[in-house]
One Martini backbone bead per residue (centre of mass of N, CA, C, O) as a GRO file, in nm:
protein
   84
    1UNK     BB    1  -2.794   3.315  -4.733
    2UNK     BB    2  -2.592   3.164  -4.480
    3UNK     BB    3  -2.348   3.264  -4.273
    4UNK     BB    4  -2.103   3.116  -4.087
    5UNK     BB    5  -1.937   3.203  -3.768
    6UNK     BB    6  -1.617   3.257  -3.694
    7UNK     BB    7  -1.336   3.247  -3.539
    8UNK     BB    8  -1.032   3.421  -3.560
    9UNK     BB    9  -0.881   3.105  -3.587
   10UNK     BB   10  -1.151   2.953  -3.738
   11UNK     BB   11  -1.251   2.802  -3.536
   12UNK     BB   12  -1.523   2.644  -3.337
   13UNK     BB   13  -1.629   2.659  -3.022
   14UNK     BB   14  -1.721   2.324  -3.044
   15UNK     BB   15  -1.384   2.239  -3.081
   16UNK     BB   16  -1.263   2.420  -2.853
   17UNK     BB   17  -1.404   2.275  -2.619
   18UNK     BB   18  -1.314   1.993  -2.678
   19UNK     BB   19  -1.014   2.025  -2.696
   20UNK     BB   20  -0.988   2.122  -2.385
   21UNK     BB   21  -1.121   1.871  -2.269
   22UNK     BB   22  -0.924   1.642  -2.372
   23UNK     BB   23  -0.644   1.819  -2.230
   24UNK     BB   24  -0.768   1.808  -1.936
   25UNK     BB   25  -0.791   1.503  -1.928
   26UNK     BB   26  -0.515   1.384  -1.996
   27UNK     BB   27  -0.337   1.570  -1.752
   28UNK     BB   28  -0.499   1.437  -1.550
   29UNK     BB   29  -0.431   1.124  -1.582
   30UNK     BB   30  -0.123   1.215  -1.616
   31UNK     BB   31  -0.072   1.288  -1.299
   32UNK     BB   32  -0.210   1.032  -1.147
   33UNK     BB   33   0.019   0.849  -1.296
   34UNK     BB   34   0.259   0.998  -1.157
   35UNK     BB   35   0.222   1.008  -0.875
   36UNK     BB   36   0.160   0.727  -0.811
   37UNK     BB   37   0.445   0.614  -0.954
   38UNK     BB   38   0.619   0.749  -0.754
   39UNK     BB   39   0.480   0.637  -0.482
   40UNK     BB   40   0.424   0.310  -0.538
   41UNK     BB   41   0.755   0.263  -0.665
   42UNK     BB   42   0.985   0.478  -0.603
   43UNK     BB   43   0.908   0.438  -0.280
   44UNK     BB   44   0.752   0.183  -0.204
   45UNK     BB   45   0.434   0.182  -0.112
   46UNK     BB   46   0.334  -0.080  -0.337
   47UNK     BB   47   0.527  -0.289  -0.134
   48UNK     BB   48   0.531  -0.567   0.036
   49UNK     BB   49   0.767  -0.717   0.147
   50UNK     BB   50   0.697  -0.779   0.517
   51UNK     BB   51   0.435  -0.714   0.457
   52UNK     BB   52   0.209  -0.511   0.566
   53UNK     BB   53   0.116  -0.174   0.606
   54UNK     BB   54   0.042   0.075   0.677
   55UNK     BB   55   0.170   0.252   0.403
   56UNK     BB   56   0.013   0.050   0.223
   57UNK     BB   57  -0.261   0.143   0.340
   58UNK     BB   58  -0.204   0.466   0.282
   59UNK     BB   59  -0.170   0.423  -0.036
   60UNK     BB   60  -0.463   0.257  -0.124
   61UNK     BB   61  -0.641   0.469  -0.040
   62UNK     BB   62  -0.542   0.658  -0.188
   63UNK     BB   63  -0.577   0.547  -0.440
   64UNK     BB   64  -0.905   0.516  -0.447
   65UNK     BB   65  -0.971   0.811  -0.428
   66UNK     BB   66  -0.838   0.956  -0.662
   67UNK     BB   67  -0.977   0.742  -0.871
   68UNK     BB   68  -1.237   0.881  -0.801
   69UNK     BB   69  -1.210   1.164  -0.871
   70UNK     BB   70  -1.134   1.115  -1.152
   71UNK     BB   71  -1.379   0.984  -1.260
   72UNK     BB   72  -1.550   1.249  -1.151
   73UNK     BB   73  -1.436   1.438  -1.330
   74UNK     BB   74  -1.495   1.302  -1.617
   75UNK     BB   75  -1.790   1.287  -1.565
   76UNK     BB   76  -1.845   1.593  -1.568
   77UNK     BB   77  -1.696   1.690  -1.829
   78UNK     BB   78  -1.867   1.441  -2.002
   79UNK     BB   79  -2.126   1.484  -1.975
   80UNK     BB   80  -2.322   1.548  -2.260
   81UNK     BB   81  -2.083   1.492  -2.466
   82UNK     BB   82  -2.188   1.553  -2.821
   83UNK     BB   83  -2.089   1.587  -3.173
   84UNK     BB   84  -2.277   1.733  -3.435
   0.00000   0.00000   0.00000
C-alpha cells in the first residue's frame, strides 16, 4: 500500500500549478481589458467624432499588437496543459 505525499497545505502541486495558470491568466486579461477601456472610451481614443485621426489609428493599431500579444502568452501559458 503506497501512500501518496502531498503538500504541506493538503494541496497537491498540479492543482496549485493550474490554480495560478487560472490567476495569472484572469488578471493578465483582466489588465488589458482595463487598459483598452480606460484609453479607448475614458480618454476617446476609439471614437471617432470628426472622421478618423491619427489617434484613433495608433489607438486600433495599439489595440491589435495587445490583443496579439495577450493570445501569446494565453497560447504559452495553457499549450498542453491538461489535468489528469
Amino acid at each position: 500500500m503506497t501512500q501518496k505525499k502531498f503538500m504541506p497545505s493538503g494541496m497537491e502541486p498540479e492543482i496549485r500549478k493550474h490554480l495560478q495558470k487560472v490567476g495569472y491568466s484572469f488578471f493578465a486579461g483582466l489588465l488589458w481589458l482595463l487598459v483598452n477601456v480606460t484609453l479607448g472610451i475614458y480618454f476617446r481614443l476609439a471614437i471617432a467624432d470628426k472622421g478618423v485621426s491619427l489617434v484613433n489609428i495608433l489607438f486600433y493599431g495599439w489595440f491589435l499588437f495587445s490583443i496579439a500579444l495577450l493570445l501569446y502568452y494565453f497560447y504559452r501559458t495553457w499549450r498542453g496543459a491538461a489535468l489528469h
